[in-house]
C-alpha positions as CSV (number, residue, x, y, z in Angstrom):
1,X,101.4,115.6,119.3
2,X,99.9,112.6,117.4
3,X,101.9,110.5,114.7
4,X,101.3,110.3,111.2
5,X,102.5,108.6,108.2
6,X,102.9,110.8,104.8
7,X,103.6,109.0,101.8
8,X,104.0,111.3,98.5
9,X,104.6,110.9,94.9
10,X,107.7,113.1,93.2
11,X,107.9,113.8,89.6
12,X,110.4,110.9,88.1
13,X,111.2,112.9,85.3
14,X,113.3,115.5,87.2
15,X,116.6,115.0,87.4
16,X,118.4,113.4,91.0
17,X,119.4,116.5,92.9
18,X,115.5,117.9,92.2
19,X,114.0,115.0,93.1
20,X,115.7,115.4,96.8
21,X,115.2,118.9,96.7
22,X,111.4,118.5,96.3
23,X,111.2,116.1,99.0
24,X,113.6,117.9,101.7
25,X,111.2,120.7,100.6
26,X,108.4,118.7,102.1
27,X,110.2,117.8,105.3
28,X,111.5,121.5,106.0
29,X,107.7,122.4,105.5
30,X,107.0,120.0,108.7
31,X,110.2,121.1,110.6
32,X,109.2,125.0,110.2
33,X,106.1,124.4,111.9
34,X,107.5,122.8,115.0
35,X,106.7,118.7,113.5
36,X,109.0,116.6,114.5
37,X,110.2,113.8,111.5
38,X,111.0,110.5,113.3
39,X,112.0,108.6,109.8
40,X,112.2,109.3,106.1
41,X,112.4,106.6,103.7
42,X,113.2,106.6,99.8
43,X,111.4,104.2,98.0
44,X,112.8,104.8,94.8
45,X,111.1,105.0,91.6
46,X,107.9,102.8,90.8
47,X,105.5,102.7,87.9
48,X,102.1,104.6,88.2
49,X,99.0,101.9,88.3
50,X,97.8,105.1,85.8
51,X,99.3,108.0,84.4
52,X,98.8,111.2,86.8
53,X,99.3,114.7,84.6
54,X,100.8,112.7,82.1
55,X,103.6,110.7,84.1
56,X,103.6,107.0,83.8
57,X,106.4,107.0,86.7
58,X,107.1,108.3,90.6
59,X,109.6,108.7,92.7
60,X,108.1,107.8,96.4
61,X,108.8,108.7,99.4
62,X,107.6,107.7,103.1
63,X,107.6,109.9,106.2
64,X,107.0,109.0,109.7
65,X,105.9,112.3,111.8
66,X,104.9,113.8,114.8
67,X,102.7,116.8,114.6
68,X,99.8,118.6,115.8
69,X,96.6,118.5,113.5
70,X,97.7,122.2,112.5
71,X,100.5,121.5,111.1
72,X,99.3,118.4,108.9
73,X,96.4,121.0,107.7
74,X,99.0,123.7,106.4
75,X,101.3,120.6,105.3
76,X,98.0,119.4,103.1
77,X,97.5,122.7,102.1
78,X,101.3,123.9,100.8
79,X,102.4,120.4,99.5
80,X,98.8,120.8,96.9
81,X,101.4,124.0,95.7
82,X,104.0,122.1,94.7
83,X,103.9,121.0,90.7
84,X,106.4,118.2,91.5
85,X,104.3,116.4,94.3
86,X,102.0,113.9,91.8
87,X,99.7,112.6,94.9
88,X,100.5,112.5,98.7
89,X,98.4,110.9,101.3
90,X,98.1,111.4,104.9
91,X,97.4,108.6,107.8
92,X,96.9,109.2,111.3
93,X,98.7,106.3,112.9
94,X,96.7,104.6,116.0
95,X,97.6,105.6,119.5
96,X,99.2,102.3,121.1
């Protein structure tokens, strides 16, 4: 399994308990397909740099995973689904 780091972007204008539930959404969509999350972080809520669909804040968040290049591809692909999720990004972290 390689390591990645996922950052993504949750709707700030949710309330509390939806905000968490959006993002535990994205790491049960890892843990269903056998990925492994190493950390999670909450970075609370920042301002946009520019409004995305008409928000001017996000809530971040910061995973560390392990996972197969499957996995990230149907990650990718079902986290796009989600209307809460403003942006994500995906890095593959350097073998050491």
């Amino acid at each position: 399994m390689k390591k990645y780091e996922i950052m993504f972007i949750v709707k700030a204008t949710q309330e509390s308990a939806d905000i968490k539930k959006t993002a535990e959404n994205a790491k049960k969509i890892l843990t269903s397909e056998k990925a492994k999350v190493v950390e999670m972080k909450e970075l609370g809520e920042k301002k946009l740099a520019y409004p995305i669909k008409k928000e001017i804040n996000g809530y971040y968040f910061v995973m560390q995973v392990e996972a197969t290049k499957d996995t990230i591809m149907e990650f990718d692909r079902k986290i796009k689904l989600d209307e809460n999720i403003l942006r994500h990004l995906i890095i593959k972290c350097d073998e050491e």
